[in-house]
VMD Tcl script that draws the C-alpha trace (Angstrom):
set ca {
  {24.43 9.21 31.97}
  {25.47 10.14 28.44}
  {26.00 7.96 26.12}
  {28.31 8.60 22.83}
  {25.74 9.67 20.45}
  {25.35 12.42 23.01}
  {28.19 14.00 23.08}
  {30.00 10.95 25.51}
  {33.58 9.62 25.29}
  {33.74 6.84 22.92}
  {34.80 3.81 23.79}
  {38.00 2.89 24.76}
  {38.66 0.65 21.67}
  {37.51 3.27 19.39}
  {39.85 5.76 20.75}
  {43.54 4.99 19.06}
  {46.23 5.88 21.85}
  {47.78 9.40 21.10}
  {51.49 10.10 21.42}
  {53.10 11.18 24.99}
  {53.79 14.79 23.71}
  {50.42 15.32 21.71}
  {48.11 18.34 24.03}
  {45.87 16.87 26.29}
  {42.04 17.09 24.70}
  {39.67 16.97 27.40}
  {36.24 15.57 25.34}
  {32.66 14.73 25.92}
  {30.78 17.16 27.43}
  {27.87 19.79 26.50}
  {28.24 23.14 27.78}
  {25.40 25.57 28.61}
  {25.89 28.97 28.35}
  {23.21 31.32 29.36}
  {23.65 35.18 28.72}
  {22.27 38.21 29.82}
  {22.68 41.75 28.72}
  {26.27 43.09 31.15}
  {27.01 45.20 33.60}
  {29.86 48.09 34.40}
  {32.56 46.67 36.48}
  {32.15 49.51 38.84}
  {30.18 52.79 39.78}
  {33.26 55.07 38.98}
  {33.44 57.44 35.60}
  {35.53 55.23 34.02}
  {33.99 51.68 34.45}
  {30.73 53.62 33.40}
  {32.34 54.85 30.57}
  {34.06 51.80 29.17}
  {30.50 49.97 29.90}
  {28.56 52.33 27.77}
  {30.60 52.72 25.29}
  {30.52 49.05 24.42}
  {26.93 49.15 24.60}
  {25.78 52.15 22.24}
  {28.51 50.87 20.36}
  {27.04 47.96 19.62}
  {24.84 48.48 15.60}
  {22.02 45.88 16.72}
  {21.33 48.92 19.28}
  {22.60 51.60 17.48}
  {21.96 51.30 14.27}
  {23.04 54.77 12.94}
  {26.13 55.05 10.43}
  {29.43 55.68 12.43}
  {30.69 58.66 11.21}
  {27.63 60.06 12.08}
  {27.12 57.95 15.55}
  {30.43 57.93 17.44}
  {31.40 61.44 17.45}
  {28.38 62.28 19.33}
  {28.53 59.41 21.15}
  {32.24 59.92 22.35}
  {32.86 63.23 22.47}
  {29.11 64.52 23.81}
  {27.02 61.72 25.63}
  {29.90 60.00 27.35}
  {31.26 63.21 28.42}
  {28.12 63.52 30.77}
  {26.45 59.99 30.84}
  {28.96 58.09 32.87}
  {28.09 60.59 36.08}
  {24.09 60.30 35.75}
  {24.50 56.37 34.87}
  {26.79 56.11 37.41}
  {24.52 57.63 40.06}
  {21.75 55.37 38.97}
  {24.09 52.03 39.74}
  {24.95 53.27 43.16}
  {21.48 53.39 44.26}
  {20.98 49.75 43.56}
  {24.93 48.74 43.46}
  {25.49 45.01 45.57}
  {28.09 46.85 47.82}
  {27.93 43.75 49.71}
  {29.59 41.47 46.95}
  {30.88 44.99 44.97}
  {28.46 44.11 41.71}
  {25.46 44.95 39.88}
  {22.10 43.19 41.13}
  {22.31 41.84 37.59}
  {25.39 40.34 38.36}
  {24.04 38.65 41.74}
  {21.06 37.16 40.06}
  {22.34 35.38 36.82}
  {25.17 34.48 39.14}
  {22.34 32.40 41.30}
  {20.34 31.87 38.29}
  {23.36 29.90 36.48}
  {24.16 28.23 39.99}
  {20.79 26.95 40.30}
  {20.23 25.52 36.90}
  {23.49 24.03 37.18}
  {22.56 22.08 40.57}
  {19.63 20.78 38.51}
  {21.34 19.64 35.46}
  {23.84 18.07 37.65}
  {20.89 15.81 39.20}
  {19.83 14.81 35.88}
  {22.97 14.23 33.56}
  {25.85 14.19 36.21}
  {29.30 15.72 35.17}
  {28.27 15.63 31.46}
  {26.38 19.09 31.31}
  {28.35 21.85 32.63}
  {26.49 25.28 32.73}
  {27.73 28.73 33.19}
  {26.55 32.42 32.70}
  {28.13 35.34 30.72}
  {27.01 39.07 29.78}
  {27.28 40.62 26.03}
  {29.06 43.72 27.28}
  {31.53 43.96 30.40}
  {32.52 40.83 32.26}
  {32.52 37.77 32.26}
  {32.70 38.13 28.20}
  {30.96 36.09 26.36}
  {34.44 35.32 24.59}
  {35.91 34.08 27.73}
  {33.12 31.85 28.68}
  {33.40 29.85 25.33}
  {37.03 29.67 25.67}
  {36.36 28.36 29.23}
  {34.06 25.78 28.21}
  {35.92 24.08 25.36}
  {39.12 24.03 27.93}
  {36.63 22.12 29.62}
  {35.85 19.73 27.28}
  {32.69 20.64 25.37}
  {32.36 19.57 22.33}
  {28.13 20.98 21.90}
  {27.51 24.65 23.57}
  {23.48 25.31 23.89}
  {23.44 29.04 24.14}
  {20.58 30.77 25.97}
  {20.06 34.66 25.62}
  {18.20 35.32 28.78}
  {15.69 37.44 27.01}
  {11.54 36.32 26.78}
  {11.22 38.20 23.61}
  {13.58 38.34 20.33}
  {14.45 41.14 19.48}
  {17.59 42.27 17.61}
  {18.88 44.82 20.13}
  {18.78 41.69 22.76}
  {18.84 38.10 21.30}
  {20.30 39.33 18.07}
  {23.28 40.76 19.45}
  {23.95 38.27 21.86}
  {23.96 35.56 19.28}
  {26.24 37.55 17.21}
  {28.83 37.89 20.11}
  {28.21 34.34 20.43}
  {28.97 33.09 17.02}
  {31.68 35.57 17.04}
  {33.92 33.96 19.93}
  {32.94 30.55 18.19}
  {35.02 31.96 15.19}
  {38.29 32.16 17.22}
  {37.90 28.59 17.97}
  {40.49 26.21 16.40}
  {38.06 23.54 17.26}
  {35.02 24.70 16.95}
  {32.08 22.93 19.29}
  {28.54 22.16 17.87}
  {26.65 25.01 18.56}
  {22.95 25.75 19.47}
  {20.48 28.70 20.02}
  {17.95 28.68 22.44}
  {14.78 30.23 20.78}
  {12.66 33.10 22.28}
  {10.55 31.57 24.70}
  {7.59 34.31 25.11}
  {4.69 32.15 25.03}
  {6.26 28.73 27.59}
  {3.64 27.52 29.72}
  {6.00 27.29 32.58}
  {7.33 30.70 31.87}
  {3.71 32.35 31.74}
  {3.31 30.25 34.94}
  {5.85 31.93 36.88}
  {4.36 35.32 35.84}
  {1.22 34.67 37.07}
  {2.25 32.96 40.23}
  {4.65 36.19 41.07}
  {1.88 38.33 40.23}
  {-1.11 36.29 42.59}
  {1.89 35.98 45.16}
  {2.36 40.04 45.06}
  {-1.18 41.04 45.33}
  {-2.03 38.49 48.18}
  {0.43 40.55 49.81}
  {-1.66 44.07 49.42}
  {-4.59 45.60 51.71}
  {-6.16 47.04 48.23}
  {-6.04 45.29 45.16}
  {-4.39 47.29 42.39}
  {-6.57 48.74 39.46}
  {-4.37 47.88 37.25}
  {-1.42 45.91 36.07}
  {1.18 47.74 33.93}
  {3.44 45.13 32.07}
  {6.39 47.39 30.93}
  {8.86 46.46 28.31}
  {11.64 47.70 27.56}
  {11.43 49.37 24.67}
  {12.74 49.52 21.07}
  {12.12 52.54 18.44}
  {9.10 51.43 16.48}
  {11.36 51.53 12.82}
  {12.61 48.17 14.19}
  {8.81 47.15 14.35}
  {8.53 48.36 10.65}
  {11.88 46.30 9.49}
  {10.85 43.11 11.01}
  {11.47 42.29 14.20}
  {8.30 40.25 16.11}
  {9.49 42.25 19.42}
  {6.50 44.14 19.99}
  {4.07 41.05 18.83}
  {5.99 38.79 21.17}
  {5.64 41.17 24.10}
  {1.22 41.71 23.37}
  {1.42 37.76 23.41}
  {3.12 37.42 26.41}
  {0.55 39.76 28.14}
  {-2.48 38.45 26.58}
  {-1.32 34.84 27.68}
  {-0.67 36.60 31.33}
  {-3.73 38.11 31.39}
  {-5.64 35.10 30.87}
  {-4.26 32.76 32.66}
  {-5.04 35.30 35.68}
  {-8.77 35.08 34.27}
  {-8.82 38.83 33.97}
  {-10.32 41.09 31.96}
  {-8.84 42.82 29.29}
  {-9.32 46.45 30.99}
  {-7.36 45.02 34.20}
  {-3.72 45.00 32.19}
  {-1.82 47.56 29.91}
  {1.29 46.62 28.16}
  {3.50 49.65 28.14}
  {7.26 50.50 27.20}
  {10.14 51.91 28.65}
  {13.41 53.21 28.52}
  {13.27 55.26 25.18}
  {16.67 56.84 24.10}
  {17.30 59.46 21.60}
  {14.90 61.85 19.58}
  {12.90 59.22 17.44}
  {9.25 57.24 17.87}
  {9.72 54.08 19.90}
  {6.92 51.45 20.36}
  {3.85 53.20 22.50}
  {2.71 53.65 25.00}
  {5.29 54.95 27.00}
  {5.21 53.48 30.35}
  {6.03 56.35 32.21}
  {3.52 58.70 30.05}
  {1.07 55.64 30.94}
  {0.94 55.28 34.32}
  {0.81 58.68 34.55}
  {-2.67 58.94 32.11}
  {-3.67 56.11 34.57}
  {-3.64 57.99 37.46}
  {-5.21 61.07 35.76}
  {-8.10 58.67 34.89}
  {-8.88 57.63 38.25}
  {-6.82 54.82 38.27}
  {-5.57 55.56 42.18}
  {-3.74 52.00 42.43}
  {-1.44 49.95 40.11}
  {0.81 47.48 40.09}
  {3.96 47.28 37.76}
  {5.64 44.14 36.28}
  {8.58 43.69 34.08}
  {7.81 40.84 31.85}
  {11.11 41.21 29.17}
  {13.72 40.99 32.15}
  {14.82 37.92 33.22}
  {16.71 39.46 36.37}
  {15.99 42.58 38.06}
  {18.80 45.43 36.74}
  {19.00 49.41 36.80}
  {16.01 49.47 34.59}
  {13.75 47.85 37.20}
  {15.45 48.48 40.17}
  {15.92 52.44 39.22}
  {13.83 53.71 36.66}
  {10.42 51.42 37.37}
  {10.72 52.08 41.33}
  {11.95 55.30 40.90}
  {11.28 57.50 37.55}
  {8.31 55.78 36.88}
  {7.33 55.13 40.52}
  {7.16 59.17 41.12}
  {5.43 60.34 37.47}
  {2.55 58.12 38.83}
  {2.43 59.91 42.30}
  {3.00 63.28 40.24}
  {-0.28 62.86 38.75}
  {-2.28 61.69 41.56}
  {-1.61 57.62 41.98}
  {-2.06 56.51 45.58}
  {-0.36 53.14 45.65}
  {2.22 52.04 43.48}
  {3.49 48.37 43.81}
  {6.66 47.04 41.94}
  {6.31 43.17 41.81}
  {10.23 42.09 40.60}
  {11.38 40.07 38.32}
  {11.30 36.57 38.28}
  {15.55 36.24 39.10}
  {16.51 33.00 40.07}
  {13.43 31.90 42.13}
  {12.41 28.46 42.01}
  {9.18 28.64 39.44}
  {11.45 30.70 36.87}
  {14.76 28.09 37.46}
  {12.30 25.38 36.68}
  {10.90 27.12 33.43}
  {14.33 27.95 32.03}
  {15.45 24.19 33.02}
  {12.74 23.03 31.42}
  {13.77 25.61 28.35}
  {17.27 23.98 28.20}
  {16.24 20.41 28.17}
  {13.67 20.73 25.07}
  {16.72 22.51 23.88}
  {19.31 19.45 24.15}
  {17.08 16.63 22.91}
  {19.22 14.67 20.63}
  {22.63 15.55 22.48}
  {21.66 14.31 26.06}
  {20.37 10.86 26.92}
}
mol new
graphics top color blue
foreach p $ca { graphics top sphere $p radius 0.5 }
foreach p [lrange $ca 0 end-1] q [lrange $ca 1 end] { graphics top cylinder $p $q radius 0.2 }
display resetview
């Protein structure tokens, strides 16, 4: 139960009556809001368009001056990108429930952890999930959760590794719905959490759980990232050293040797350097080396999305075949099963020591 210094009503006797017309203040509670990057509302042109244009509108990912910036960006790459992005989404689109796979999984992710809060604080914790671009805004959520009563929001960017394209921008969209608050709740950011023992955990126990699973074991084990260009490497940002440590911490708590995992990078965009090597340049090299088998994991995603589901099983999947691989096994993301839940539980509640009981 929580008590008052936690964020629970005060006591009656403390509380002086308020008059009959005054707006009702629901009060008391902590609200948990974890994030993840968004997702178009649909497949069509339009809902691509509106999606991307959000996104690569966004500086933390963009970062070059607008005048320079948008008229590309509107008048040349969202003239064509909507159709190709577009495509991508339907091959992996939830037709089902009519969203994203990203959707689906924070969805359950946000579900679960709330079922486990729940057990341990009751109705005094109230979690829910949002996305930086598209829906459900990270504006809205806020607004939902003071309506509910939250006077302390513990924000968690869904994202391993900082890094100022991710985290960065997230917080700021955070902080910026805080700002239209009249009363504004106590607010908290949940660190990068790279190097968590449970986290690494999970890793390895999808990874043992994947190759017990195969006839062959794999050569290798690519850990992709998604990628950043390497002048935000320069600036400042610890992405790329978060990312080696997460691997390295992977690697040996497989007891492997350092020759049986690469960390690679994905998903460059535009004409400059981004970090090396190049995951699908890699695994290609890989196979050209004699390196007939390999297995692929996605360490930086929280939730499987068009850059796993697509471009890892697909793009990347057939330049390793091009050049000769044999067997090429995705093992997915951790999403919302039970190991992960636990580690990002675990995550919240270091996070809200000193508001919870």
């Amino acid at each position: 139960m929580l008590d008052a210094k936690a964020g629970g009503a005060a006591p009656a006797e403390l509380t002086p009556a308020m008059p009959a017309d005054h707006p009702r203040v629901p009060r008391g509670k902590i609200g948990v809001l974890i994030a993840n990057l968004g997702t178009p509302d649909g497949t069509d042109y339009w809902s691509m368009r509106r999606y991307l244009s959000e996104f690569l509108s966004d500086k933390r990912v963009i970062d070059y001056p607008a005048w320079k910036w948008q008229p590309l960006l509107q008048l040349i790459i969202l003239t064509k990108r909507p159709f190709s992005s577009g495509a991508a989404y339907r091959g992996i689109w939830n037709t089902e429930a009519n969203e994203s796979p990203l959707m689906t999984t924070t969805r359950a992710q946000a579900q679960k952890i709330a079922a486990e809060m729940k057990a341990r604080h009751g109705d005094g914790v109230i979690v829910d999930f949002c996305m930086r671009y598209g829906n459900p805004s990270t504006e809205s959520k806020v607004r939902e959760l003071v309506d509910q009563g939250c006077e302390k929001i513990l924000f968690f960017p869904l994202y391993p590794q900082y890094a100022g394209a991710t985290s960065a921008t997230a917080n700021d969209q955070f902080f910026r719905a805080l700002m239209k608050e009249t009363w504004q709740p106590a607010a908290r950011i949940v660190p990068p959490y790279f190097d968590d023992p449970a986290y690494i955990e999970a890793l390895a126990q999808s990874v043992e759980q994947a190759y017990s699973g195969l006839d062959t074991r794999p050569d290798v084990l690519v850990a992709s990232y998604h990628g950043v260009p390497k002048r935000y490497l320069m600036q400042g940002d610890p992405y790329h050293c978060q990312c080696q440590k997460t691997s390295r911490l992977l690697r040996e708590r497989l007891g492997w040797a350092e020759t049986e995992l690469v960390t690679t990078f994905q998903s460059r965009f535009g004409p400059e350097e981004w970090l090396q090597p190049y995951t699908v340049e890699e695994v290609a090299r890989l196979a050209e080396a004699g390196k007939k088998r390999i297995a692929v994991i996605a360490p930086a995603f929280s939730a499987d999305c068009v850059e796993t589901l697509e471009e890892i099983n697909e793009e990347i999947r057939e330049s390793f075949e091009h050049a000769g691989g044999e067997s090429f096994t995705y093992i997915p993301c951790l999403n919302d099963g039970e190991a992960h839940v636990a580690a990002l539980t675990g995550v919240i509640e270091r996070n809200l020591l000193g508001w919870t009981g």
